[in-house]
Z-matrix of the N, CA and C atoms (Angstrom, degrees):
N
C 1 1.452
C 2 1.528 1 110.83
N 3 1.773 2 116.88 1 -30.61
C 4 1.528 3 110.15 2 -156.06
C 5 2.050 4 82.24 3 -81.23
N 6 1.496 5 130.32 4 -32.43
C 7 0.456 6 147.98 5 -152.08
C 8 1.886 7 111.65 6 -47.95
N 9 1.782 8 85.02 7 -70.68
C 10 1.717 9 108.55 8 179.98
C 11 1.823 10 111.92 9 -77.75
N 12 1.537 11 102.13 10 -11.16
C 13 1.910 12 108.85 11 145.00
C 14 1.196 13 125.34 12 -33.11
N 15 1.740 14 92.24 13 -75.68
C 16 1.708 15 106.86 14 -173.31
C 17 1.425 16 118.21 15 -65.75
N 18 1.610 17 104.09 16 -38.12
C 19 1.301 18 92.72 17 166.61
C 20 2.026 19 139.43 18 -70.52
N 21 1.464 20 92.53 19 -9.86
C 22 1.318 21 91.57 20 156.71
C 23 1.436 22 139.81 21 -114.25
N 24 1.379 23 101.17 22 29.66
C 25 1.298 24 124.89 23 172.26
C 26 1.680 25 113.73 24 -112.67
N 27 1.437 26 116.94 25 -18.59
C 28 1.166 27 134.10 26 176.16
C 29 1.898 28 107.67 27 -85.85
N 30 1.357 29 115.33 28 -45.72
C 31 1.493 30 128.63 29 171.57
C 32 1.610 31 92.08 30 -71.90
N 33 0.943 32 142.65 31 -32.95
C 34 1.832 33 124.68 32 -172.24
C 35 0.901 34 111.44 33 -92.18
N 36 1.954 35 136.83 34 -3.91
C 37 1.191 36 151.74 35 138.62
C 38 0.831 37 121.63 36 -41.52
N 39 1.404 38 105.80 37 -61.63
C 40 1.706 39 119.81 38 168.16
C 41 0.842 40 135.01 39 -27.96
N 42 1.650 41 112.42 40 -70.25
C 43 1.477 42 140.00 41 153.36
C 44 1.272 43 122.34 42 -27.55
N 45 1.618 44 116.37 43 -56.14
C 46 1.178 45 130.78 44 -169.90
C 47 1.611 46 95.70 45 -78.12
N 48 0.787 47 145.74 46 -60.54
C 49 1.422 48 144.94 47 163.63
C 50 1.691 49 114.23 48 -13.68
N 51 1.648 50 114.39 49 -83.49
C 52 0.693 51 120.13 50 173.62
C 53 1.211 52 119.49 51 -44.12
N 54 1.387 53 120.02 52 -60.43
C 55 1.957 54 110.93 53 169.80
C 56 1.522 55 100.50 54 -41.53
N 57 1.161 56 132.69 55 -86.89
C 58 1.582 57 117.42 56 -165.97
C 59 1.183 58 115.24 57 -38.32
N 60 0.940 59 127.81 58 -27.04
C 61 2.054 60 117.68 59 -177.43
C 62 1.428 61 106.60 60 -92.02
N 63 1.046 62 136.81 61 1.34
C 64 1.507 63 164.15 62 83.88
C 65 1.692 64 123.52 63 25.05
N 66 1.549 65 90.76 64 -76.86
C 67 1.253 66 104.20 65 169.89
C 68 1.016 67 111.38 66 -85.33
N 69 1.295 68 137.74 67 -62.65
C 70 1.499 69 124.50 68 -177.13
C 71 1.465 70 124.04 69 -62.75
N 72 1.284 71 114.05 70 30.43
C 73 1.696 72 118.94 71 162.73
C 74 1.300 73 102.46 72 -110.19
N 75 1.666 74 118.61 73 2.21
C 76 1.650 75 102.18 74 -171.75
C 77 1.631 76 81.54 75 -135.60
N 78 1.132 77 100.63 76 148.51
C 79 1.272 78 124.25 77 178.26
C 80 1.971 79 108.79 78 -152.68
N 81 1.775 80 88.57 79 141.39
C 82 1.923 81 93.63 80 178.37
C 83 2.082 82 93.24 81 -122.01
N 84 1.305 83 74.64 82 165.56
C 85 1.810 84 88.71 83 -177.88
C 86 1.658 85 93.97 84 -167.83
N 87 2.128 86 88.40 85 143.42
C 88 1.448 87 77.07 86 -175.08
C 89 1.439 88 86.53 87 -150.06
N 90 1.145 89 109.47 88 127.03
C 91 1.557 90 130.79 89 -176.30
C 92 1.482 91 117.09 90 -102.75
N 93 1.382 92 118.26 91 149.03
C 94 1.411 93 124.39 92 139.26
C 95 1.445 94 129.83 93 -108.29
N 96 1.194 95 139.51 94 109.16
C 97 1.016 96 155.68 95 -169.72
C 98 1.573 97 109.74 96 -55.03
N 99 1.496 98 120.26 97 162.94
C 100 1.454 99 112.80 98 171.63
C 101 1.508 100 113.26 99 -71.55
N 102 1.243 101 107.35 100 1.74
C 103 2.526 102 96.41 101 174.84
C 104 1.186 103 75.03 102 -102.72
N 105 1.067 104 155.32 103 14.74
C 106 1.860 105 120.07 104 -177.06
C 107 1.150 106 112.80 105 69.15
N 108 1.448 107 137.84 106 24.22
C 109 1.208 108 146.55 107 131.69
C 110 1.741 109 113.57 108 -33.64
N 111 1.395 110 125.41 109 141.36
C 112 0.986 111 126.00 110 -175.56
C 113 1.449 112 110.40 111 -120.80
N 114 1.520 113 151.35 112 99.01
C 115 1.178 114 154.29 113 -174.79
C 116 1.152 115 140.67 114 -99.29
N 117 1.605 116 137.39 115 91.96
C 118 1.501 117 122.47 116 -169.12
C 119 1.126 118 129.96 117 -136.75
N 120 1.090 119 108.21 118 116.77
C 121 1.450 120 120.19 119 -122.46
C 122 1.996 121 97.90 120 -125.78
N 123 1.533 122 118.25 121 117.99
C 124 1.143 123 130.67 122 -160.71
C 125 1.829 124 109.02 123 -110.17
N 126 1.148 125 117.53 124 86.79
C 127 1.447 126 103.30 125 -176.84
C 128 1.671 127 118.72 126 -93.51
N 129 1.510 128 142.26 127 121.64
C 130 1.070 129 126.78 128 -163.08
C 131 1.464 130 97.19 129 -133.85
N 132 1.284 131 114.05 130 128.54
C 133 1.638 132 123.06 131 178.23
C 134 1.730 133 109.56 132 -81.27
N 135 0.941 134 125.68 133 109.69
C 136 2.248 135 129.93 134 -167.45
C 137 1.717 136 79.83 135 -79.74
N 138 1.134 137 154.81 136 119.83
C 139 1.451 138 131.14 137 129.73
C 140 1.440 139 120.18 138 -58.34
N 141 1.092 140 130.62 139 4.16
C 142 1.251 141 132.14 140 -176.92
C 143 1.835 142 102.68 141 -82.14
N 144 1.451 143 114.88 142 -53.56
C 145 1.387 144 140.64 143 -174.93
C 146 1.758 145 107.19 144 -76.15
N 147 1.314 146 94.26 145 -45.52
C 148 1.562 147 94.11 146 -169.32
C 149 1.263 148 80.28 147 70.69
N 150 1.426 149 130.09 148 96.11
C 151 1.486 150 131.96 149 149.01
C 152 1.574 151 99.31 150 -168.83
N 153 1.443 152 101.09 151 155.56
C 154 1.473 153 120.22 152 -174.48
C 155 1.550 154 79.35 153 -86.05
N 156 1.738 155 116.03 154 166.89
C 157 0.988 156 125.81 155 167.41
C 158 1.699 157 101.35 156 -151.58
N 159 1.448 158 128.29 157 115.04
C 160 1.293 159 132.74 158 -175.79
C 161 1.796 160 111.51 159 -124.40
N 162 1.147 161 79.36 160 117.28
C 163 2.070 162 94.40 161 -179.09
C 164 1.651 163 92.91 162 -88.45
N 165 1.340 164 127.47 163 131.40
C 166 1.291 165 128.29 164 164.12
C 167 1.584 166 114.66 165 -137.32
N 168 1.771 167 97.60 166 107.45
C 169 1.677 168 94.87 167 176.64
C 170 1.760 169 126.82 168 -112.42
N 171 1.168 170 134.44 169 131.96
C 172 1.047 171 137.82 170 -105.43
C 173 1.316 172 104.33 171 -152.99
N 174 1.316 173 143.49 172 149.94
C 175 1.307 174 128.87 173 -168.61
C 176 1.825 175 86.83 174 -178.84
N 177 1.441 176 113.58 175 106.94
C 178 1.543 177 110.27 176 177.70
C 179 1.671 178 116.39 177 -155.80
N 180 0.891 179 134.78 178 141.69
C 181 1.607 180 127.35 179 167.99
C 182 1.429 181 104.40 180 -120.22
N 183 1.137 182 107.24 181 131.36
C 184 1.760 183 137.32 182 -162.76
C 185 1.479 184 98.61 183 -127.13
N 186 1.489 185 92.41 184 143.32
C 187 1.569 186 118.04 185 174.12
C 188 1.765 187 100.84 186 -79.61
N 189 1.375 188 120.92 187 144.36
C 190 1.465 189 121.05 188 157.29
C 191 1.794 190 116.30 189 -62.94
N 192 1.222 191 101.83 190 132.48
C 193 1.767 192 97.57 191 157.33
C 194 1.293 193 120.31 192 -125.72
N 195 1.417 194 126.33 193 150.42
C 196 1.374 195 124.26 194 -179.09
C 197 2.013 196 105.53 195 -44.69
N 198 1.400 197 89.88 196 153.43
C 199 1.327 198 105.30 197 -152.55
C 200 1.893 199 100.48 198 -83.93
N 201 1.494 200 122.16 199 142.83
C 202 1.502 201 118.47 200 -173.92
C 203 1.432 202 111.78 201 -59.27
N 204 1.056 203 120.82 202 -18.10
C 205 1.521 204 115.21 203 -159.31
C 206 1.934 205 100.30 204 -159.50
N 207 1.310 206 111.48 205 162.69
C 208 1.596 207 115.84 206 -177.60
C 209 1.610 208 90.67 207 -165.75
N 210 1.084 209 97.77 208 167.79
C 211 1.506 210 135.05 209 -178.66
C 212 1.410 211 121.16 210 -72.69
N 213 1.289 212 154.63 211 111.30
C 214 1.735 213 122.78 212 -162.05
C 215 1.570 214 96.57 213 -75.80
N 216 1.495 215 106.42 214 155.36
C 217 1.364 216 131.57 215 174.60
C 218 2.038 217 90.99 216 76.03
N 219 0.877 218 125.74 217 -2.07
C 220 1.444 219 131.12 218 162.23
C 221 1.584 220 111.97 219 -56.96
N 222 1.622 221 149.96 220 125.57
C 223 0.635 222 124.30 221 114.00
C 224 1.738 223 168.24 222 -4.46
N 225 0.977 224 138.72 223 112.21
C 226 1.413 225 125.78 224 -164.30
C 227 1.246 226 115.18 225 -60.63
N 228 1.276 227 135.85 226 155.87
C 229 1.506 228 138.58 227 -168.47
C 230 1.311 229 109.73 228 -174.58
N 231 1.555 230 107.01 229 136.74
C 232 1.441 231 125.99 230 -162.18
C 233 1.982 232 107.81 231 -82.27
N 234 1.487 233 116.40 232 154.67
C 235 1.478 234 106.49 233 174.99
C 236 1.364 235 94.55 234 -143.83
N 237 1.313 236 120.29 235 177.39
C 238 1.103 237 149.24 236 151.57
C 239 1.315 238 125.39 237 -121.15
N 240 1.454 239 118.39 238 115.04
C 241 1.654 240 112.91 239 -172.61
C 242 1.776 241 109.05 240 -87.84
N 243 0.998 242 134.50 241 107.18
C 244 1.822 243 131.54 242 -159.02
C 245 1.748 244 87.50 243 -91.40
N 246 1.152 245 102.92 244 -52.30
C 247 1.384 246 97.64 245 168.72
C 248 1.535 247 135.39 246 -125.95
N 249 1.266 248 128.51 247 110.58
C 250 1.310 249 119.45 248 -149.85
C 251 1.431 250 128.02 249 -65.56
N 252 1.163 251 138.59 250 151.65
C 253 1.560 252 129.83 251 -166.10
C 254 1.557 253 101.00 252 -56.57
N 255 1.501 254 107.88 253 131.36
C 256 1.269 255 103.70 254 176.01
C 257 1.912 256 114.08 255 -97.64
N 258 0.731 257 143.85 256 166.95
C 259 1.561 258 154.62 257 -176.78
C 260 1.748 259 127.26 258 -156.68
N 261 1.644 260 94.01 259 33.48
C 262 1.569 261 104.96 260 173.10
C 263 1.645 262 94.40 261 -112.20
N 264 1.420 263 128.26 262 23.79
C 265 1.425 264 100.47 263 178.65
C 266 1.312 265 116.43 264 96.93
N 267 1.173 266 111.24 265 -35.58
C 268 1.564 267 119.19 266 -167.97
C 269 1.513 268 126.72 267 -92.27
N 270 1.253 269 144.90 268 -160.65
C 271 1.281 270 128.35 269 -161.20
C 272 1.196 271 110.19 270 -167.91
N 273 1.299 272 139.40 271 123.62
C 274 1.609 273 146.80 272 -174.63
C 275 1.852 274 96.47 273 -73.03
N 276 1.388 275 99.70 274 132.42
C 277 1.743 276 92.01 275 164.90
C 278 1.363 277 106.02 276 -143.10
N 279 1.567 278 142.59 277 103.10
C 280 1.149 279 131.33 278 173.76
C 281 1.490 280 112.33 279 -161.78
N 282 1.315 281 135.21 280 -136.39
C 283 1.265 282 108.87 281 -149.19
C 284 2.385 283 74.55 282 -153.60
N 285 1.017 284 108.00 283 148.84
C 286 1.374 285 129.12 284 -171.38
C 287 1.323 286 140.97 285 -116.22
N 288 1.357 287 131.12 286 49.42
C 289 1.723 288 116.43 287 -160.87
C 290 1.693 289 112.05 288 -88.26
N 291 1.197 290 105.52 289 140.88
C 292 1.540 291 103.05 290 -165.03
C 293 1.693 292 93.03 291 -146.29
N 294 1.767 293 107.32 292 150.46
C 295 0.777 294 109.48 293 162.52
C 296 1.274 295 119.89 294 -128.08
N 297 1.585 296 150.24 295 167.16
C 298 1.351 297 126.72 296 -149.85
C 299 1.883 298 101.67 297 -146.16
N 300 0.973 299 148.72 298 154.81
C 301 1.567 300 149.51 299 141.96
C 302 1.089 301 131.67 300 -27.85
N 303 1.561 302 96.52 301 -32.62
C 304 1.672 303 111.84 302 -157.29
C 305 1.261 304 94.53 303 -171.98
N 306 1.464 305 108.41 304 147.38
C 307 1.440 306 139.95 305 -174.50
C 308 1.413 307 97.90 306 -43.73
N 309 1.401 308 133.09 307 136.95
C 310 1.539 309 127.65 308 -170.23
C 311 1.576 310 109.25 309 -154.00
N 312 1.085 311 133.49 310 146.79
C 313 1.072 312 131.05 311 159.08
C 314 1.857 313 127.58 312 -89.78
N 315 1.421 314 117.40 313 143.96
C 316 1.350 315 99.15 314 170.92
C 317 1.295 316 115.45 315 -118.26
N 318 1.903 317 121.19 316 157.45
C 319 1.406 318 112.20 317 164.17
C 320 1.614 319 99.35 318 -124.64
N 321 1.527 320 76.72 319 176.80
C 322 2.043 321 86.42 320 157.63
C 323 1.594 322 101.26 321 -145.95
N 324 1.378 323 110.47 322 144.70
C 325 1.405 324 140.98 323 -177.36
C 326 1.068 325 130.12 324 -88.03
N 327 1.373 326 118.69 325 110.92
C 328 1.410 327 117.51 326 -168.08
C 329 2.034 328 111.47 327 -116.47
N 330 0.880 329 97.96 328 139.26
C 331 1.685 330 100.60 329 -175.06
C 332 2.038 331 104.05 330 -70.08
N 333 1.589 332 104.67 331 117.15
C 334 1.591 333 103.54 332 -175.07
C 335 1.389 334 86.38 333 -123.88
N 336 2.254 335 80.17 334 134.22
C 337 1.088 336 88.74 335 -178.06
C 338 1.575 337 100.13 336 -169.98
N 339 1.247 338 105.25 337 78.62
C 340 1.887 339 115.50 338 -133.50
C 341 1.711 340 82.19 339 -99.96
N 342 1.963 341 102.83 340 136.70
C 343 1.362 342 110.02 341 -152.16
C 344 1.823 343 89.03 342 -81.08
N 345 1.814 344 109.22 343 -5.87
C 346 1.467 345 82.54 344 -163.27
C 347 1.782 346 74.72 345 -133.18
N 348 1.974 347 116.68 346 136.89
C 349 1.424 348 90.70 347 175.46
C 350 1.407 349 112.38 348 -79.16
N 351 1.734 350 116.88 349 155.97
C 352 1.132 351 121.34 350 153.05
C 353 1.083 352 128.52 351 -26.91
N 354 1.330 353 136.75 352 112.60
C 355 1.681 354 128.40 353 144.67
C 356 1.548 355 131.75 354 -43.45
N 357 1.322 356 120.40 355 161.56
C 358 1.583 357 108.24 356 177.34
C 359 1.552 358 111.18 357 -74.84
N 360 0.852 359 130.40 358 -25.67
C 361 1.422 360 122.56 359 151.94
C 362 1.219 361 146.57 360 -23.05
N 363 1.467 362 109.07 361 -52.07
C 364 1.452 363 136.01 362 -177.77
C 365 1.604 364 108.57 363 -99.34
N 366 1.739 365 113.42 364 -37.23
C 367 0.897 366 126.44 365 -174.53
C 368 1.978 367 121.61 366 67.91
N 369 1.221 368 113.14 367 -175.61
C 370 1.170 369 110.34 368 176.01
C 371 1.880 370 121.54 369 -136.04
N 372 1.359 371 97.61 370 155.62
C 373 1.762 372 86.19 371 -169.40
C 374 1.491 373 137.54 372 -88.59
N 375 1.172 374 133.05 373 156.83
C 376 1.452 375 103.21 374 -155.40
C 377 1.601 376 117.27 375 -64.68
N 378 1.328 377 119.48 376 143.96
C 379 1.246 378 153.03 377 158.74
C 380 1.398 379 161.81 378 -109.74
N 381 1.233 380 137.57 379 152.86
C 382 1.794 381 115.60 380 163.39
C 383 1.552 382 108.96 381 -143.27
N 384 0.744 383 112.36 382 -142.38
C 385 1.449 384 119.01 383 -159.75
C 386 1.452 385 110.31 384 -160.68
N 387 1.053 386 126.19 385 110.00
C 388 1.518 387 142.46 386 -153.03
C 389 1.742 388 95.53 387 -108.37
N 390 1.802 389 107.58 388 138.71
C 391 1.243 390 114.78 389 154.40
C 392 1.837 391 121.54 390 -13.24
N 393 0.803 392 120.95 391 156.70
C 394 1.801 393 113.65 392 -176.17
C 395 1.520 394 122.02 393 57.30
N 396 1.837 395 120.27 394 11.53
C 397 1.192 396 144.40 395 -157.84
C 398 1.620 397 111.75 396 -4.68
N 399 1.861 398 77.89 397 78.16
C 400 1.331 399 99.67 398 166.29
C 401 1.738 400 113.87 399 -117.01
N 402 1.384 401 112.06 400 119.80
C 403 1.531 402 118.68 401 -168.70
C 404 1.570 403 106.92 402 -77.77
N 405 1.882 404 106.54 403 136.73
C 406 1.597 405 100.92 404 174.38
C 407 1.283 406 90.35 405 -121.38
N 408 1.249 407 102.55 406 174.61
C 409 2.003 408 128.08 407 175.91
C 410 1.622 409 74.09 408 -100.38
N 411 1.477 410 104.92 409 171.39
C 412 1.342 411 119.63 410 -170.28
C 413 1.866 412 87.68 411 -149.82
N 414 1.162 413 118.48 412 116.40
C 415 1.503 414 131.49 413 159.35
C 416 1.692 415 113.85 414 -87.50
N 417 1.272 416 126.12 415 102.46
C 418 1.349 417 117.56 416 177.37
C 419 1.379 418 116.76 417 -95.78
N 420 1.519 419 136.87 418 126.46
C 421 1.214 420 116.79 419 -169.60
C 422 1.918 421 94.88 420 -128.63
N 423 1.485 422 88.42 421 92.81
C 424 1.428 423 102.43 422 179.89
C 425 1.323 424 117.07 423 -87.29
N 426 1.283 425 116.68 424 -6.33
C 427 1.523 426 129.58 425 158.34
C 428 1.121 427 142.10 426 -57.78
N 429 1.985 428 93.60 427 -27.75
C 430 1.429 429 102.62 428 170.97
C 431 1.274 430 113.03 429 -63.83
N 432 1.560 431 113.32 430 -37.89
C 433 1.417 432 104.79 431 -140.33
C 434 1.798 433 95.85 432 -127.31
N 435 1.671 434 113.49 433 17.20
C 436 1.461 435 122.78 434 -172.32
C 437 1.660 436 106.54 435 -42.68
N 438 1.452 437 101.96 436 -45.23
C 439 1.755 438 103.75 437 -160.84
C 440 1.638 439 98.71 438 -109.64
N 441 1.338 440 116.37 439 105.23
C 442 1.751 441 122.28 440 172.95
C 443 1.192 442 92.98 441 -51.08
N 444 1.299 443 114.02 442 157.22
C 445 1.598 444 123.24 443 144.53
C 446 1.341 445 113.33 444 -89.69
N 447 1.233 446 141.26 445 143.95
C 448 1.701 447 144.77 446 158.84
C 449 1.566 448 110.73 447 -89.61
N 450 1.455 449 101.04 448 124.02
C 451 1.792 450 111.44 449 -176.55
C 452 1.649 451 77.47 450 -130.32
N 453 1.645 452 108.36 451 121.72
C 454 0.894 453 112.06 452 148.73
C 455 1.904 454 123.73 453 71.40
N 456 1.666 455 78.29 454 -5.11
C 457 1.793 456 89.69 455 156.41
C 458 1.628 457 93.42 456 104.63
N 459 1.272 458 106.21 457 -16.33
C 460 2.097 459 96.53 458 171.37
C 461 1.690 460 90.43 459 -110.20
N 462 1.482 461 80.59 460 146.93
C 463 1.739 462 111.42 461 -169.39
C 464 1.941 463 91.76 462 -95.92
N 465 1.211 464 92.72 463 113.02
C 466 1.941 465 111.46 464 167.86
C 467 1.702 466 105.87 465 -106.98
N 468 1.430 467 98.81 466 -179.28
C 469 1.753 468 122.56 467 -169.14
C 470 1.642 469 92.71 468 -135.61
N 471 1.295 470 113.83 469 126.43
C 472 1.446 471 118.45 470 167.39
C 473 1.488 472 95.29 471 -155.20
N 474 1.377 473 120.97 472 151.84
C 475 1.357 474 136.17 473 -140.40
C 476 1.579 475 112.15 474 -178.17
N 477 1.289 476 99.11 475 172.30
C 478 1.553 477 97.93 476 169.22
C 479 1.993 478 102.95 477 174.97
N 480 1.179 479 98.40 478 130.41
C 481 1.825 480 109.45 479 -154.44
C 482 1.304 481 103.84 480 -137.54
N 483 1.767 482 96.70 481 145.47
C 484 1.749 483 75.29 482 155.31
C 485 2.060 484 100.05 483 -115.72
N 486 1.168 485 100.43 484 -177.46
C 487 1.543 486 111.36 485 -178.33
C 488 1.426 487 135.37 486 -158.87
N 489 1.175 488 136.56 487 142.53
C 490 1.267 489 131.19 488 167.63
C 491 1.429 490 111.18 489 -137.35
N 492 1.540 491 99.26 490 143.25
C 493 1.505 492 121.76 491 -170.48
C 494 1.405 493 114.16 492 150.58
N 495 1.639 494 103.24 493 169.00
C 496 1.950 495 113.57 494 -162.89
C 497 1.772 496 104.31 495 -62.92
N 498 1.446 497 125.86 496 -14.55
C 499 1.628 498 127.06 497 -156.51
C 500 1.000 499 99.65 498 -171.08
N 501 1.551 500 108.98 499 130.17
C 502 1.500 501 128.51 500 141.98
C 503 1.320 502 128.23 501 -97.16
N 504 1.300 503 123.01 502 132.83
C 505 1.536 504 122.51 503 -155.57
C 506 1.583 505 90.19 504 -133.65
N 507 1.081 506 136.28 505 169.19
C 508 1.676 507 163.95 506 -165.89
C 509 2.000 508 89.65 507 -139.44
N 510 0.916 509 107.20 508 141.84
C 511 1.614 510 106.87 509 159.54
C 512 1.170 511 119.16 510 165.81
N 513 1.699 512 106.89 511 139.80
C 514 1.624 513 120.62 512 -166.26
C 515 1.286 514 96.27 513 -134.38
N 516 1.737 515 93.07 514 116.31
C 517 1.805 516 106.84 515 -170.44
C 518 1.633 517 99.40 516 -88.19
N 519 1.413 518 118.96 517 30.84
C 520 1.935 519 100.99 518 153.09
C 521 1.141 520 97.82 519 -99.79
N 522 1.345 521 149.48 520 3.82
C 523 1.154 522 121.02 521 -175.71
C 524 1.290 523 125.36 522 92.65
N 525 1.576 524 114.36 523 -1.21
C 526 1.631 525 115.50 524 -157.34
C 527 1.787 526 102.70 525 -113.65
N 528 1.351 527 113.86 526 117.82
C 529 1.493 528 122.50 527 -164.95
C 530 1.657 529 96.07 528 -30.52
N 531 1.396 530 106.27 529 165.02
C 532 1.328 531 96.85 530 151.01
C 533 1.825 532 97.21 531 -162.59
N 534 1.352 533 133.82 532 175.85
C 535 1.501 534 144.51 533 152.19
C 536 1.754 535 120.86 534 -91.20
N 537 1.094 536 113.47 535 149.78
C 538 1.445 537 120.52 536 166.65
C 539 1.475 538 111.44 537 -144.74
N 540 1.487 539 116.67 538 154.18
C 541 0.936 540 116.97 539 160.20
C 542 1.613 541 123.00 540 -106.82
N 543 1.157 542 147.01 541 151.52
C 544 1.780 543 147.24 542 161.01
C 545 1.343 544 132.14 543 -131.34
């Protein structure tokens, strides 16, 4: 009897162990920033994966700024980066509702960097080449936002997506400022 005791006091150690090392690989924190940005932010270590895993929820309206880079014979055009290009490898995946000032287009950014180049045949997909000549794929999803709505006689962009990839960008290739919210 003292026997199948210890042993279940030794297995509920166990248990209890493992749950705590458990919890202390995941940790939440939730900030407000100095704009009144709201941030909450979930980091959880998988030991199974060996992978970071980061939940980031987000709620902000940003001014447009002229855009880092253009096309030659391109016009200038304003963006908003919602999420900034990432370059750890890793990949944004979640879902987006935004509403905008003005008619807007959106993309998402993917890191290109194709192990074999395209031939002219197959061709290659659109792209540019960013400061630090680092090449992105460019996803345009002009579908979201094809038909403005008119409130009040100005034509806005409001939407809601989901997505995966290195960047989310806001952007209106005339060039003409605009606001969004996400």
């Amino acid at each position: 009897m003292q026997l199948k005791s210890t042993l279940f006091i030794v297995t509920l150690f166990v248990f209890m162990g493992i749950f705590l090392l458990g919890l202390s690989q995941s940790f939440a924190q939730t900030s407000v920033g100095n704009d009144g940005n709201i941030e909450n932010v979930t980091t959880t270590n998988n030991n199974l994966s060996n992978q970071e895993h980061q939940d980031i929820t987000l709620q902000n309206t940003s001014m447009s700024k002229p855009a880092p880079v253009r096309h030659p014979g391109q016009p200038s055009h304003e963006v908003v980066f919602a999420l900034p290009l990432r370059d750890d490898g890793n990949v944004y995946s979640g879902t987006v509702t935004f509403t905008a000032s003005k008619p807007i287009e959106t993309e998402v950014l993917h890191t290109y960097s194709p192990e074999e180049q395209p031939d002219s045949l197959h061709g290659e997909p659109y792209h540019a080449v960013l400061p630090g000549n680092n090449s992105i794929a460019i996803t345009q999803l002009r579908d979201i936002v094809d038909v403005p709505i008119e409130i009040n006689g100005t034509g806005i962009s409001s939407g809601s997506f989901d997505f995966v990839g290195n960047a989310l960008v806001f952007h209106k290739t005339t060039g003409e400022p605009f606001t969004v919210t996400y």
